[in-house]
MARBATI-229656 format. One record per residue (C-alpha): x, y, z; residue in three letters. Coordinates in steps of 0.5 Angstrom, whole numbers, plus 500, padded with zeros to 3 digits. Example, Ala and Ser with C-alpha at 12.3 -4.5 7.8 and 13.67 -1.06 7.14 Angstrom:
2
SITE/525/491/516/Ala
SITE/527/498/514/Ser
This chain:
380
SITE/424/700/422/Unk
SITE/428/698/417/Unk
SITE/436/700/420/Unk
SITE/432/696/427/Unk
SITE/432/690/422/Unk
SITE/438/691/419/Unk
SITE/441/692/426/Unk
SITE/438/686/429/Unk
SITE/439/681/423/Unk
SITE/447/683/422/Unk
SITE/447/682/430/Unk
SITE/444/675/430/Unk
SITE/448/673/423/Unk
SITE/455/676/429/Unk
SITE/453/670/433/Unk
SITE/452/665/429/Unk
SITE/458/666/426/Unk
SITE/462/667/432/Unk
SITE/458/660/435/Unk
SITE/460/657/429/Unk
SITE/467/659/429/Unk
SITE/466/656/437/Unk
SITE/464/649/435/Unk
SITE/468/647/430/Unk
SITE/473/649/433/Unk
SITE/471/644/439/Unk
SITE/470/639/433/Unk
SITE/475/639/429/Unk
SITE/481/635/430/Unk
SITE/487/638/433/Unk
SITE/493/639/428/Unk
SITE/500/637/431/Unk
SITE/504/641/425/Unk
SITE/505/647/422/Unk
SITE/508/646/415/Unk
SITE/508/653/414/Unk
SITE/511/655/420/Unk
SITE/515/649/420/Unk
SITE/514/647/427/Unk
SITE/510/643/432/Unk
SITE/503/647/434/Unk
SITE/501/646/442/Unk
SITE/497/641/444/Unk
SITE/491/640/449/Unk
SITE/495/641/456/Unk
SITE/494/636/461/Unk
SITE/492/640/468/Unk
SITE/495/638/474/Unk
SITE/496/643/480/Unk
SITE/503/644/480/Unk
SITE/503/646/473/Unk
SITE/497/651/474/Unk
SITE/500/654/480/Unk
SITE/507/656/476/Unk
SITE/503/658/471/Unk
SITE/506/653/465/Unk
SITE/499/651/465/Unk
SITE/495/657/463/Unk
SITE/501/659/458/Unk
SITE/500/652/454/Unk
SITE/493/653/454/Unk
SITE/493/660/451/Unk
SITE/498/658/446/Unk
SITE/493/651/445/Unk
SITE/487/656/443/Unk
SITE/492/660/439/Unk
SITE/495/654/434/Unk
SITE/489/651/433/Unk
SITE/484/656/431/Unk
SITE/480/655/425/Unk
SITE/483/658/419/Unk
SITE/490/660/422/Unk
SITE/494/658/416/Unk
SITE/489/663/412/Unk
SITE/489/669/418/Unk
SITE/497/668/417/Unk
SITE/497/668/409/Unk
SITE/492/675/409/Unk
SITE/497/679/414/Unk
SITE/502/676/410/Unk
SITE/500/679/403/Unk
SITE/498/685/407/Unk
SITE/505/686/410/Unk
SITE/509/685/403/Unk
SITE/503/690/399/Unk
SITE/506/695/405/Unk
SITE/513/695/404/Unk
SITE/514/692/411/Unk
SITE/521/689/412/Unk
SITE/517/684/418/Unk
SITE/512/680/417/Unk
SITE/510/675/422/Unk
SITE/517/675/425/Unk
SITE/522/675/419/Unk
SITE/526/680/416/Unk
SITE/527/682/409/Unk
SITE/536/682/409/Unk
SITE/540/684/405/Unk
SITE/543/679/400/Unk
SITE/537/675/399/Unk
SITE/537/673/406/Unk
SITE/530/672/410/Unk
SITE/532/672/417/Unk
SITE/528/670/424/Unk
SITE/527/674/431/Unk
SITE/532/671/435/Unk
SITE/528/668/441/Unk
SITE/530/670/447/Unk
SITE/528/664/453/Unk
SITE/522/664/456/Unk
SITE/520/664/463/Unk
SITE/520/656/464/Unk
SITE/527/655/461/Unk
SITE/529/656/468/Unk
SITE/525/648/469/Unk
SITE/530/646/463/Unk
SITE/537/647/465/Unk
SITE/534/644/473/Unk
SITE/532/639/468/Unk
SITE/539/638/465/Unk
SITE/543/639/471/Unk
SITE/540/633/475/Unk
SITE/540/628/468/Unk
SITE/547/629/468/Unk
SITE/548/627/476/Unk
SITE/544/622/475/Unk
SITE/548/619/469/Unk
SITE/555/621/471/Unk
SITE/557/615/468/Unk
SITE/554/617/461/Unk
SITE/560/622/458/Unk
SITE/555/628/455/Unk
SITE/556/633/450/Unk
SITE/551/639/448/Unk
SITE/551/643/441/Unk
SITE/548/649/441/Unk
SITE/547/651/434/Unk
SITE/547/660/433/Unk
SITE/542/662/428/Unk
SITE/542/666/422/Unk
SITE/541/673/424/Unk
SITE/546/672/430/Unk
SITE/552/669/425/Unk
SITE/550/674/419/Unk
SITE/548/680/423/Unk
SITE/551/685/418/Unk
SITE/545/682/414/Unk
SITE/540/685/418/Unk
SITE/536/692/416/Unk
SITE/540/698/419/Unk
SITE/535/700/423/Unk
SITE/533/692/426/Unk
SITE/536/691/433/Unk
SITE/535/683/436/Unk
SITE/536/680/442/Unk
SITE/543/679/443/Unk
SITE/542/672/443/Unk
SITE/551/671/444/Unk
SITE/549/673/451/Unk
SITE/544/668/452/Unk
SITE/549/662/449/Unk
SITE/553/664/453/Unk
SITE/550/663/460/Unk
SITE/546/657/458/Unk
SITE/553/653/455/Unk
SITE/557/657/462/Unk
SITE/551/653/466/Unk
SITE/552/647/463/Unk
SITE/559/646/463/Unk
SITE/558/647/471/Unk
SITE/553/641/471/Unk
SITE/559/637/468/Unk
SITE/558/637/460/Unk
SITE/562/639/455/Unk
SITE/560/644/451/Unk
SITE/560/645/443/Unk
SITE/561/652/441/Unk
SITE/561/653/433/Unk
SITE/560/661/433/Unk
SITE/567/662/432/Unk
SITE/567/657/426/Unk
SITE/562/659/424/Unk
SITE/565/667/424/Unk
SITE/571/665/420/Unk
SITE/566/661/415/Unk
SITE/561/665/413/Unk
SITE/565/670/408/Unk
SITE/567/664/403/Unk
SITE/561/658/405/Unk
SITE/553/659/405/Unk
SITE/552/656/412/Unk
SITE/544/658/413/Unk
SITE/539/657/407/Unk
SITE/537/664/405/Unk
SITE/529/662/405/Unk
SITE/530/656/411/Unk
SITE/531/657/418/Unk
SITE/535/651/419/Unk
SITE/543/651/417/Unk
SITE/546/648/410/Unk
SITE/549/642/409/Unk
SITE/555/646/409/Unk
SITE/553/648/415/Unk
SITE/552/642/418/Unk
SITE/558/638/416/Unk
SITE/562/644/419/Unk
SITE/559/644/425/Unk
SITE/560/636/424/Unk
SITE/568/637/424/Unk
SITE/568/642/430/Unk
SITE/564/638/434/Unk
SITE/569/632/433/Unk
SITE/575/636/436/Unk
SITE/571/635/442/Unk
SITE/568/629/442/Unk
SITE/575/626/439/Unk
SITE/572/623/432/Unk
SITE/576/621/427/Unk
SITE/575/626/421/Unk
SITE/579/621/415/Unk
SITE/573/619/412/Unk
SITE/573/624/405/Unk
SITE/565/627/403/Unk
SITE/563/629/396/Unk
SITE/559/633/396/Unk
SITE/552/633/391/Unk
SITE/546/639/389/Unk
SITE/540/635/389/Unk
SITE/536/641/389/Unk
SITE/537/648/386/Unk
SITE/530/651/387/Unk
SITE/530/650/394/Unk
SITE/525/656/397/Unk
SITE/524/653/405/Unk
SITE/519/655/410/Unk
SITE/521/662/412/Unk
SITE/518/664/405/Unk
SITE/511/661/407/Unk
SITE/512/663/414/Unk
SITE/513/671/411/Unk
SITE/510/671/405/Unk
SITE/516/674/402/Unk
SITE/518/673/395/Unk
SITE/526/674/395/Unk
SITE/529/673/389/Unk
SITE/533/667/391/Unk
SITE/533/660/391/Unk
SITE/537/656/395/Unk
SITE/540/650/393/Unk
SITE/540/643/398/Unk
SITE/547/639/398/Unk
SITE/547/632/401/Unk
SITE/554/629/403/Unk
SITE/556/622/401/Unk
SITE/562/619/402/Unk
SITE/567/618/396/Unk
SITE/566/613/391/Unk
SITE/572/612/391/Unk
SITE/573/608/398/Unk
SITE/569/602/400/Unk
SITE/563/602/405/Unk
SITE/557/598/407/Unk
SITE/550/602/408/Unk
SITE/547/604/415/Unk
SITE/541/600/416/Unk
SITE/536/606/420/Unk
SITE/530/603/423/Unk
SITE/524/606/426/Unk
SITE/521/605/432/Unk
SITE/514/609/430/Unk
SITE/513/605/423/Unk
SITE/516/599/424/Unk
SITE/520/601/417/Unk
SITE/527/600/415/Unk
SITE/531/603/410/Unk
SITE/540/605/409/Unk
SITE/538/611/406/Unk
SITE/538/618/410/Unk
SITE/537/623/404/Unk
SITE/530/620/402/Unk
SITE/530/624/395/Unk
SITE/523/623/393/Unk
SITE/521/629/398/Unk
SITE/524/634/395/Unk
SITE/518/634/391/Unk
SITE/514/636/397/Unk
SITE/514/644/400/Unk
SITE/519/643/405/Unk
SITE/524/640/401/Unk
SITE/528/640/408/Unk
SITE/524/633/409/Unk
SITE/529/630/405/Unk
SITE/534/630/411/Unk
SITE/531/624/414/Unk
SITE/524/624/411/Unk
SITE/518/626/417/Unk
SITE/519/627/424/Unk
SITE/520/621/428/Unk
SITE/520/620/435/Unk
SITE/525/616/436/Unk
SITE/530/610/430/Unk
SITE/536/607/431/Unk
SITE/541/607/426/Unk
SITE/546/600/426/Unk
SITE/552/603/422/Unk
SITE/558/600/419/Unk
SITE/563/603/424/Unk
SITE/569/600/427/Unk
SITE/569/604/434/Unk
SITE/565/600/438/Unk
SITE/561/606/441/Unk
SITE/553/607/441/Unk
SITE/551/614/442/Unk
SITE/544/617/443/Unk
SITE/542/624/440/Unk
SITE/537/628/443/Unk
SITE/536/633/437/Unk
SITE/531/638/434/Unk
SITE/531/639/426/Unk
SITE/538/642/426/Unk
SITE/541/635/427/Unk
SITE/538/632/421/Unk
SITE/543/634/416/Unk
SITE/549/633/421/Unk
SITE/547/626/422/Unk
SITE/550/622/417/Unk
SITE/557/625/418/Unk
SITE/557/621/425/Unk
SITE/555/614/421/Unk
SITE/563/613/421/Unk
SITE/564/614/428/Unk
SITE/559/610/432/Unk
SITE/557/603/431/Unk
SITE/549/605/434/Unk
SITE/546/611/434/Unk
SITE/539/613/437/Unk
SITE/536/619/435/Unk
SITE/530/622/440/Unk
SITE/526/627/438/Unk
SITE/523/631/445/Unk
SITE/516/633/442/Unk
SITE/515/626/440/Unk
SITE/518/621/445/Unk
SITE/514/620/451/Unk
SITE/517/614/453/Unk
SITE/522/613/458/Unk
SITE/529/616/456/Unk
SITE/533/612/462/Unk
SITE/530/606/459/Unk
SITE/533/607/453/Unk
SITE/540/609/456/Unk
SITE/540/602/459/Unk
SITE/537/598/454/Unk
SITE/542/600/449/Unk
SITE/548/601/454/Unk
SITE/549/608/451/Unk
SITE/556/611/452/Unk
SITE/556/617/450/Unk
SITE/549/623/449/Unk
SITE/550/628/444/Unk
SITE/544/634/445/Unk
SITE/544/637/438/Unk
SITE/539/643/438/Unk
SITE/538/651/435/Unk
SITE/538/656/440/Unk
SITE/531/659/438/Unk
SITE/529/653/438/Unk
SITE/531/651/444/Unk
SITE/530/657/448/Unk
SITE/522/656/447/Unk
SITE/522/649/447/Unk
SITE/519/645/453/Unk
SITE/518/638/451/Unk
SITE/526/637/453/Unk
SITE/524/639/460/Unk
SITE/519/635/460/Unk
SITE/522/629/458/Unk
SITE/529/629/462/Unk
SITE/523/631/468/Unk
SITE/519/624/467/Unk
């Protein structure tokens, strides 16, 4: 009798758990950001019957229910501990590599990027008068390989941006490819933060100087260069739960004192705030110290500069282009920078209301291969 109770009542307890899990999970807000992972979570997809029958709609709702479980972040955290107490060189798609490095899998393209580049190819012949440039920025375990454990194979993600940037040129755009830089670099420079994902401000302003041979910007202008933070540990120790022994320094690029220049005046759209500052120093006391490229995500801003070449460029970007901003502040008049997962606005709007003359697509491969919002924007 007192197993049957116990039975009972440890069963009915199950239940209430799991419908108290079920209703919360109904009436808590929605979260749009993981600080810990360091990227945008799903949203309720909207249903259309197109989307379900091409299958992009189960696939956003199944990734829907999993970011926004209740308790995710604390789920994550528990198999993080488990994984590090077991000596394990992956936890939660990062690696343990050699020289202090955390590394993510490399991403492969997931089975909607097919919608993307449709998208992309008719963007371009729609504005066939817009000069368009694309720069696919590598990741980390592509360019420092040797890093990785030896017994670690990724995806051979070279393959993939080849194809990619190869399709592209034939949809009439330039393509800027930064793998060789990078190649030549990566013995004397730290391009990647050791515990980020995101590339150095070294990084960034080699990538700048890559990308202007083949956008033609003038490079005169001298930067100094400035370690605001040396402390830095970025989202892939969260993200892992790996400690690695080294912290990362962040560096901000200004132009030498020495030479005379106004200030940018950066406006954005979303909270009607201005500012001529684009490293907000008072962020890099928070987690993601990374913020103090920019600050928070934005869906779109414009950047009035004081360059002499009457040019106006509009960036479509992920994070990667935070830090790479500022260097084009000498070489267009106006900039208008877009975030996809954000801006539900219509993008041939801004294009004629700002009669742009050129379009730079900024992005990091991983990012890119499993990213829909782009399409979606482009598609509008």
């Amino acid at each position: 009798m007192r197993n049957s109770s116990y039975t009972r009542i440890t069963g009915l307890l199950f239940i209430v758990c799991l419908a108290a899990v079920f209703l919360l999970n109904l009436i808590l807000p929605d979260k749009t950001f993981s600080a810990v992972e360091n990227r945008v979570l799903q949203a309720l997809p909207s249903f259309s019957i197109s989307k379900y029958m091409e299958g992009r709609y189960e696939t956003k709702l199944e990734n829907y229910v999993n970011d926004q479980f209740l308790f995710r972040n604390t789920f994550i955290r528990i198999k993080s501990a488990a994984d590090v107490t077991e000596g394990k060189l992956e936890a939660n798609g990062v690696y343990r590599c050699r020289d202090h490095y955390l590394m993510e899998e490399i991403s492969t393209p997931n089975k909607h990027f097919v919608y993307t580049k449709n998208a992309l190819r008719q963007f371009s012949r729609q504005y066939s008068d817009v000069k368009m440039y694309f720069l696919l920025a590598p990741n980390a375990a592509n360019i420092l390989s040797d890093k990785l454990p030896a017994t670690v194979r990724m995806a051979d993600q070279n393959s993939y941006m080849d194809s990619f940037l190869s399709d592209l040129r034939s949809f009439g755009y330039t393509t800027i490819d930064v793998r060789d830089a990078f190649r030549k670099a990566k013995e004397d420079t730290q391009l990647y933060y050791r515990t980020d994902h995101h590339w150095t401000s070294d990084g960034a302003y080699l990538a700048y100087r890559t990308a202007a041979k083949k956008i033609k910007l003038d490079t005169k202008t001298a930067y100094d260069g400035y370690a605001v933070k040396n402390d830095f540990r970025g989202t892939l120790c969260s993200k892992s739960g790996f400690v690695n022994g080294r912290d990362d320094a962040i560096k901000i690029y200004l132009p030498d004192s020495r030479q005379n220049y106004r200030n940018s005046v950066i406006y954005y759209a979303d909270t009607k705030k201005k500012t001529t500052h684009f490293y907000q120093l008072d962020n890099l006391k928070k987690k993601d110290a990374y913020t103090v490229f920019g600050g928070s995500n934005h869906p779109m801003y414009t950047i009035q500069t004081p360059g002499t070449e009457d040019r106006t460029l509009l960036l479509i970007k992920d994070s990667y282009a935070n830090s790479f901003i500022p260097f084009l502040s000498r070489n267009y008049r106006r900039i208008i920078v877009v975030d996809p997962r954000y801006f539900f606005e219509d993008i041939g709007d801004l294009i004629n209301a700002y009669k742009v003359d050129e379009i730079l697509f900024l992005y990091n491969a991983n990012t890119f291969f499993q990213d829909d919002s782009l399409e979606m924007m482009l598609s509008d």
